[in-house]
N, C-alpha and C positions, 0 to 999 in steps of 0.2 A: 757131411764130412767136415773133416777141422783142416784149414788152410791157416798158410803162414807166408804172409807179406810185408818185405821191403819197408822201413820207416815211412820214404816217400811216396807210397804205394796210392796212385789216381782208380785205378781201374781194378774192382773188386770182382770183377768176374769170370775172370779165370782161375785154370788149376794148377796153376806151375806148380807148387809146392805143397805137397797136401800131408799133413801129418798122420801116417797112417799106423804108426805102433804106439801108439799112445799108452801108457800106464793106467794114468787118471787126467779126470777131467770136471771141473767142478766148476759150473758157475752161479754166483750169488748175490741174490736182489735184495734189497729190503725198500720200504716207502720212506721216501724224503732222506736216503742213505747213501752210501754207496751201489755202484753196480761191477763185482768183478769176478772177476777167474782166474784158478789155478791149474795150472798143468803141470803133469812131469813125464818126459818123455825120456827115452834109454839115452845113455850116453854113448854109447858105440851101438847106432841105428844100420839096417844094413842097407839104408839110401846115402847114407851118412851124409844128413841133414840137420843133424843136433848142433852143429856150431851155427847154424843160422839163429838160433835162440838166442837172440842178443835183446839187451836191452834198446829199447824204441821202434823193436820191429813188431808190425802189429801181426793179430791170429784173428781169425774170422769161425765162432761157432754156432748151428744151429739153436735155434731158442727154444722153446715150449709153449708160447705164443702165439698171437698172431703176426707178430713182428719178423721179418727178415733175417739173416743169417746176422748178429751181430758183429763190431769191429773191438778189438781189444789190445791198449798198446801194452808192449811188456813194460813194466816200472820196477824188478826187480828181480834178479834171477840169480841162484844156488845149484854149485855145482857139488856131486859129490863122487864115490870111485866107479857107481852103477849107472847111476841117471843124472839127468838137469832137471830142478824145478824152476818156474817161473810163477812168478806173481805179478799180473797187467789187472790192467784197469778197463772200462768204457773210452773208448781214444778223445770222444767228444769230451767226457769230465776231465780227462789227463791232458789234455793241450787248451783248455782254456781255463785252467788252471794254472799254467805257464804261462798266458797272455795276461797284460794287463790294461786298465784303463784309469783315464784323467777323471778326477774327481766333479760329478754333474746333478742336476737338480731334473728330472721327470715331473711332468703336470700336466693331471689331465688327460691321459693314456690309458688305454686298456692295458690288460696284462699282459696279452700278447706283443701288442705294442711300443711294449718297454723291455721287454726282450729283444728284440729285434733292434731297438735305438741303441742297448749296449753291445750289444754284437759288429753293430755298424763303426762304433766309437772308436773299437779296438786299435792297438798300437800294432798287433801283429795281421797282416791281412790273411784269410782264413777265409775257408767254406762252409763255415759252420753257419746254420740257418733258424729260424723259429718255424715250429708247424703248424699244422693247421686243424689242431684236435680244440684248441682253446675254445670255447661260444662266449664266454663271460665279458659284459658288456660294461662292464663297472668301471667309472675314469676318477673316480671322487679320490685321487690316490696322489700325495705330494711323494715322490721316492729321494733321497736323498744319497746318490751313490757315492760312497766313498773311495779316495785312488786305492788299487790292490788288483787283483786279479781278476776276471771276468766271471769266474766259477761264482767267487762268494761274491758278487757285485747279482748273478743272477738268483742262489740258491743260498745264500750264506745265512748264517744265525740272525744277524741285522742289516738295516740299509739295505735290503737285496726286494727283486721283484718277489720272489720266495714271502717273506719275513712280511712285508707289506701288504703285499696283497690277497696272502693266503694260498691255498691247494697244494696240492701233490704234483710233484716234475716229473717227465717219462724223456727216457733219453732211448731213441734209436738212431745207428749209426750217425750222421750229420747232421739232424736234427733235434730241437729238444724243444719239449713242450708244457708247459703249466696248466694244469686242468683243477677244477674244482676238488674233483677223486676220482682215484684212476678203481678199477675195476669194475664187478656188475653184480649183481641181486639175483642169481638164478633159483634161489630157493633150496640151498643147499644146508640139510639139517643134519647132525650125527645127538650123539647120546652119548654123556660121560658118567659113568657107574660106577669102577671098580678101580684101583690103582695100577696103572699098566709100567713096567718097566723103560719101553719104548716114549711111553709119553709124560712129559714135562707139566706137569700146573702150577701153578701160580695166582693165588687167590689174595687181593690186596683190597682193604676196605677204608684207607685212605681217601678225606677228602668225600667219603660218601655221603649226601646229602637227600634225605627224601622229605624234609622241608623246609622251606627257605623263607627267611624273614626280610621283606625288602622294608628299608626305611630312606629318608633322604631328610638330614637334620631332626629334627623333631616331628617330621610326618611319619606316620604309620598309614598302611592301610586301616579301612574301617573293619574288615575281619583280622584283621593283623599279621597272618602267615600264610602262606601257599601249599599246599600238599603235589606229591606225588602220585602218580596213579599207581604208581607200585608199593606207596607207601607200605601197606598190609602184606607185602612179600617178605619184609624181614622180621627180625624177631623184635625190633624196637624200633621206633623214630629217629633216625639223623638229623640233629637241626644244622642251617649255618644261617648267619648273616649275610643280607648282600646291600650295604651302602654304597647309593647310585651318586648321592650329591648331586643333584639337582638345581639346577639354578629355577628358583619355584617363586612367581610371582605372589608379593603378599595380599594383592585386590586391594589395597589402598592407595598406594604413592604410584605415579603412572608409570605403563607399564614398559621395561627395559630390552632394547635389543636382546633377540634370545632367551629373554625368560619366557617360563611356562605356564600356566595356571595348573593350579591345586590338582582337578579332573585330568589335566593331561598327563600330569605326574602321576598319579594312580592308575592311568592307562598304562605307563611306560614300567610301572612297576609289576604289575601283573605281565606283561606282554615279556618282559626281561625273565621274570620266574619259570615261564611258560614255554622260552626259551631256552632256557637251560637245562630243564628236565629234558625236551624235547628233541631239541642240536644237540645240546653237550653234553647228555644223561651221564648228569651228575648224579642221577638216581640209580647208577648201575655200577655193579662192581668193576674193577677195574680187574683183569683176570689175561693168564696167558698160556697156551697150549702150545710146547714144542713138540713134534712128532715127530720121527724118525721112520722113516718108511722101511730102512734097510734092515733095521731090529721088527719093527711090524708086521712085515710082510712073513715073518716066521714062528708067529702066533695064530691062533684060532680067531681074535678077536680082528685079526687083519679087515676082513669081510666088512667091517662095520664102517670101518674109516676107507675104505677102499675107492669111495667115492672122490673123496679130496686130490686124488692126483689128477680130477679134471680141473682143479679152480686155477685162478690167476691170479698173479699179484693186485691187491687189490679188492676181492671179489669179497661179500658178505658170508656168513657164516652162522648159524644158528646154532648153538647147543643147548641141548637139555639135561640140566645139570642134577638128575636124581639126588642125590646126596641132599644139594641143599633147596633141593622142592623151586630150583630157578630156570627160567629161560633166559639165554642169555645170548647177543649179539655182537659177533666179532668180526672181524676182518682177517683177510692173508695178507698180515706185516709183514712178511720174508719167507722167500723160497729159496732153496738151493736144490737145485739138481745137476745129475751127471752127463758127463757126452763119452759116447765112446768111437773108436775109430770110423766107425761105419756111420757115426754123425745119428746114430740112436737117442735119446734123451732120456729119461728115467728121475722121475722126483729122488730126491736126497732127506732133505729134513721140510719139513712145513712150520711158521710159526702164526698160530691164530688166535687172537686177542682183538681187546678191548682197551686202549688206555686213553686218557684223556690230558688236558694242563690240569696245574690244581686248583682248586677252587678259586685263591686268590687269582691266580692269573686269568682265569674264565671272569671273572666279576673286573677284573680291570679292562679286559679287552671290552665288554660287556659296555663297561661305561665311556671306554673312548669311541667306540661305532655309536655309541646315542651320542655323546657330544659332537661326534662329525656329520650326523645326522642333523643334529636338532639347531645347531647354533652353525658356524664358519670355520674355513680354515683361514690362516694366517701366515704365508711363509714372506719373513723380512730379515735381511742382510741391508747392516752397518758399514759404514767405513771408521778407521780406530778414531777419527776426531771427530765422529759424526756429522760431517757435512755432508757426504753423500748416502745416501738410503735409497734402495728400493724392496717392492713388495708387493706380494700377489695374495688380491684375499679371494676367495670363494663362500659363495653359497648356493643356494639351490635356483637363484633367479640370475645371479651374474658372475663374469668374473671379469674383477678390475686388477689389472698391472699399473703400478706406479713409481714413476723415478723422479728424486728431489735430488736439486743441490741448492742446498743453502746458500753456501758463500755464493755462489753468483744469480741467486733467487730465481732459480731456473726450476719447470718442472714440466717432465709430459705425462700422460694418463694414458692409458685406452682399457674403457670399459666395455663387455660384451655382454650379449643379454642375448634369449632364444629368435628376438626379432628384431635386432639393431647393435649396432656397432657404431662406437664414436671415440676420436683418437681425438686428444687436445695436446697443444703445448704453451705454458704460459710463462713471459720474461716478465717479474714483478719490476724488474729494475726499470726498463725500458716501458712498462703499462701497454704490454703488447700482450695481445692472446692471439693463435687462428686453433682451429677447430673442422673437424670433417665428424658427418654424421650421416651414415649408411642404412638404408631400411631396404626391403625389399626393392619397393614402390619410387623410393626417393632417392638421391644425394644430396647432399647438403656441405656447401663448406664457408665457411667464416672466416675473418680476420678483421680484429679489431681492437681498439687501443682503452684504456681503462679510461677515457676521457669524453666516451660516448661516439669518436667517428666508429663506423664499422663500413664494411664491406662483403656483401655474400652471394653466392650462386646457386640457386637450386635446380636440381636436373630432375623431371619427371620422364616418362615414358614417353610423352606427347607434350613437354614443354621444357625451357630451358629460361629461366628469369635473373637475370642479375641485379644488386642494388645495393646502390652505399648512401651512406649517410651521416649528416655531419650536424647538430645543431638542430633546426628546425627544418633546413632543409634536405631532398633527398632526388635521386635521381633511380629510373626504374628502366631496363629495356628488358622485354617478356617476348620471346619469341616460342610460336606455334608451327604446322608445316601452312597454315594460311596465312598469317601476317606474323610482322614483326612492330611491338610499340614501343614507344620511347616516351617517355614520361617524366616531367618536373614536377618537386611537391614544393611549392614555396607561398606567393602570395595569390599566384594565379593558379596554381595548379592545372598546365598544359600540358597535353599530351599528345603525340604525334603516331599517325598508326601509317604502314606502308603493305596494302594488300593489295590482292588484283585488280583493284578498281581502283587504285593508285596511293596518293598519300593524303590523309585527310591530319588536320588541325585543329586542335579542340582548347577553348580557354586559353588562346593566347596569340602571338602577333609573330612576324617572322621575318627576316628580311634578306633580301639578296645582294651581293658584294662584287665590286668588278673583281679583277686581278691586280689592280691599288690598294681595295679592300677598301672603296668608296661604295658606299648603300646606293643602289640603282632604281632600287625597290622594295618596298615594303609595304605591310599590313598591320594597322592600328588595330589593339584589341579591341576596337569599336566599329572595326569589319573595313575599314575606310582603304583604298587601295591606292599608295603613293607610288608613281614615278618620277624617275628626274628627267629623263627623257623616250619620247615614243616614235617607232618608226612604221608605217605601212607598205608594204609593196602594191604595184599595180594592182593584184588582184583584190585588194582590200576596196578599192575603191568602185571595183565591179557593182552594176546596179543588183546585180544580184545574190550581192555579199552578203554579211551578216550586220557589217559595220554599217553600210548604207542602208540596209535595213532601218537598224536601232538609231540611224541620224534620222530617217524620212520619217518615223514613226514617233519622236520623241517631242513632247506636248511646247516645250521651249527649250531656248539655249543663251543665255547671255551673256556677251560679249565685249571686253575694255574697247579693244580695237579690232577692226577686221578691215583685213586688207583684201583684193580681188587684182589678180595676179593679171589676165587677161581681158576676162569679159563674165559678168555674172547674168547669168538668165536663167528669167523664174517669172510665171506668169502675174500677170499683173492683179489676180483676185487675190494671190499668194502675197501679195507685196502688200504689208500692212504695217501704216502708220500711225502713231498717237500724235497729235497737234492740241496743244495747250487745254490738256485735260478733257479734250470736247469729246472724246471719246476716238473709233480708230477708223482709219477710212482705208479702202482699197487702193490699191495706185490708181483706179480709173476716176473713183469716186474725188481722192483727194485734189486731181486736178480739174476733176470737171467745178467742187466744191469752193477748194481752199484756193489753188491757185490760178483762177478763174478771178475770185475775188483780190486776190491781190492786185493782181494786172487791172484790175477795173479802180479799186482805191486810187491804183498811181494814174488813172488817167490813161493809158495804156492802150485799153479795148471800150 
């Protein structure tokens, strides 16, 4: 059934209002065209419902499709002393058509994905959405959207995702989609014989090509031209030219960003030919079938074409074209069909063809997807005195952003590539850079001054190292989940590590500091171990210490002065003297010896 709803209408699924004496009803598709419908209903209805027929109120009619009940806003309505006609549109083309947006740059987006970024953009907030019929994966696309309305920003002749990125749009109610080509391949053949009054031809041999001469400067191929497979279908040879311009290495002078060798241009020129017969068959006439089903249907030959009121917009097409001994393959460009009260549908006209760009436009498209292929893009914005610039180049291994200002010799970068990422920014004024540099496995960040100090940090998965550097010398601390070391490179090259088994010191000397920040203690790089002062507790002096240890066990000690506080004892074998070189006596020995004799010299004993 045909429903009629409210401008502001949320809720499509009821039937308040159902158009039910409908006169006619026509709605009309064509690919990459409009999508809309005419009605005209009685002017004295007996629901008397015809003054509802206003402009912006939408109608809702069955399709022929697999698509849903479509929405349709009215954009234009005529009254006259019987009936009201109206003329609407698709609601989704007619209100973002009325919307607009601020003028943007797209990079690196699929198609679908840039759909949906102007949709988002909009000045007007709306329920309009992108779908989910897109697969095409293609980002190699700079969009340059210019301010205007959302319709031609998405579909428009230029600057649109349409225009840019190629395919056929399908608009269902709140949604709209960009597909490669819309329809399907069921192997649908008829036969054209005879001149039918019901049916329209159009036989156009413009632009037809079935051999093509590729060259680029003064290169030819070594057989010189390409053929068609169809060549032999017509009654002569089509030639055309296709000059690719090539930027073709000469094999002498070394060789330049983007140029090709000689073989890969002759690959590119055949693969070009082989394409355009084969995508763009250019080798086929260009031809157009209008059918009228309503005149059809009241002939005998009806039977033949009967078939076509199952195709879809979109869908392929086969005729064999007796007359001119061709088979030929077209498409459903345009359908119209009717609706009638009871929401029945009924084909109206068919239009099935073949047309193509013209050659020149195929050979220019032709050469800017090989130049966007073979060489880079380059998208770069001025300011009017040229001090500020930036610029996004691409190729097939990176893509770098870059913004300069001159006057204040400022510049930041960030290049991206399939396995690393790295942002710089550098002050020439000030001879300052810092840098970060991302890989899976790593981080990495810098900063450093054009005079050779640097400073940097590296972060692995299981380590974190930092290190600056000035001159010849440099400082390192490398920490793990087991130690952490600390590291001087200079004349000693010392390093210091602090792990479970404590802190160990390697190649160099160290010293400890009161809270004066007088040195208490320290260690010479030649191991030697200085105090200024030492203190023992009781139990240091336990015979069973370490300390009394290493005193009882130690081969000698000598001594300026010693002092003996109370009383020293220590047996008297232990008690050993030197006397005038003679060698060393016991305490027993010395007195039985030395002072024995003395006492005797003096008279004594």
């Amino acid at each position: 059934m045909i429903r009629l709803f409210k401008n502001n209408e949320a809720d499509f699924s009821h039937n308040e209002t159902v158009l039910s004496e409908v006169i006619s009803c026509k709605v009309t598709e064509e690919i990459n065209e409009d999508y809309t419908m005419e009605l005209e209903y009685p002017l004295e209805d007996t629901k008397n419902i015809s003054s509802n027929l206003v402009t912006a109120s939408i109608i809702s009619t069955p399709t022929i499709d697999r698509r849903d009940n479509q929405q349709f806003r009215i954009i234009q309505k005529e009254t006259n002393s019987n009936s009201i006609s109206v003329q609407s549109q698709s609601k989704l083309l007619a209100d973002l058509k009325e919307n607009r947006i601020r003028a943007m740059t797209i990079v690196g987006k699929t198609r679908k994905e840039a759909i949906q970024i102007i949709l988002d953009n909009a000045l007007d907030p709306h329920n309009y959405k992108v779908g989910d019929l897109d697969t095409n994966t293609n980002t190699n696309v700079i969009l340059e959207v210019k301010e205007g309305n959302l319709l031609s920003a998405i579909i428009g002749l230029e600057n649109s995702v349409l225009s840019e990125y190629g395919g056929e749009f399908i608009v269902s109610n709140d949604t709209i989609d960009i597909v490669d080509q819309r329809g399907e391949d069921n192997g649908v053949v008829i036969e054209y014989g005879k001149n039918i009054s019901s049916i329209k031809e159009t036989i156009d041999n413009t632009d037809l090509a079935t051999v093509l001469i590729p060259r680029s400067g003064d290169y030819r191929l070594h057989e010189y031209c390409m053929e068609s497979p169809n060549v032999n279908k017509y009654e002569k040879r089509y030639f055309k030219e296709v000059d690719l311009n090539l930027n073709i290495w000469d094999g002498k002078s070394e060789k330049g960003e983007g140029q090709i060798t000689l073989s890969e241009a002759y690959k590119i020129m055949r693969d070009t030919c082989n394409k355009m017969f084969i995508e763009d068959k250019v080798d086929q006439l260009k031809f157009n079938y209008s059918i009228d089903f309503i005149e059809l249907s009241k002939t005998e030959e009806y039977k033949n074409y009967k078939i076509l009121e199952t195709v879809h917009l979109g869908d392929t097409v086969y005729v064999k074209h007796k007359k001119l001994n061709l088979d030929l393959q077209g498409r459903v460009n345009k359908i119209s069909y009717t609706v009638d009260s009871e929401g029945i549908t009924s084909i109206d006209k068919i239009e099935i063809g073949f047309s193509r760009q013209s050659i020149t436009d195929i050979i220019n498209s032709t050469i800017k997807s090989i130049q966007f292929t073979e060489q880079n893009i380059l998208l770069q914005v001025s300011s009017l005195d040229n001090t500020l610039t930036s610029k996004i180049e691409m190729t097939a291994e990176q893509i770098q952003s870059t913004v300069t200002d001159t006057k204040n010799q400022l510049q930041s970068q960030i290049t991206q590539t399939a396995g690393s990422l790295t942002s710089a920014i550098t002050d020439t004024k000030n001879n300052l850079q810092s840098q970060i540099t991302q890989q899976a496995g790593q981080i990495q960040t810098t900063v450093s001054d054009l005079n050779g100090a640097k400073s940097q940090i590296t972060q692995l998965n299981n380590q974190i190292s930092s290190k600056v550097d000035e001159g010849d010398i440099s400082s390192l601390i490398e920490q793990n989940a087991e130690a952490v070391t600390i590291a001087i490179h200079n004349q000693t090259d010392m390093n210091v590590t602090f792990d479970s088994s404590g802190q160990t010191i390697q190649n160099g000397a160290f010293k400890i500091k009161d809270k004066n920040g007088n040195i208490v203690m320290w260690v010479r790089s030649d191991g030697v171990v200085m105090v200024k002062d030492l203190y023992f507790d009781n139990a240091a002096f336990s015979k069973t210490s370490n300390l009394s240890s290493a005193l009882a066990n130690m081969e000698g000690i000598t001594l300026s002065n010693l002092g003996i506080g109370n009383r020293l004892t220590i047996h008297d074998s232990d008690f050993y003297i030197y006397y005038n070189g003679e060698g060393g006596y016991d305490l027993n020995d010395y007195v039985r010896t030395v002072a024995y004799k003395l006492l005797q010299d003096k008279g004594l004993v």
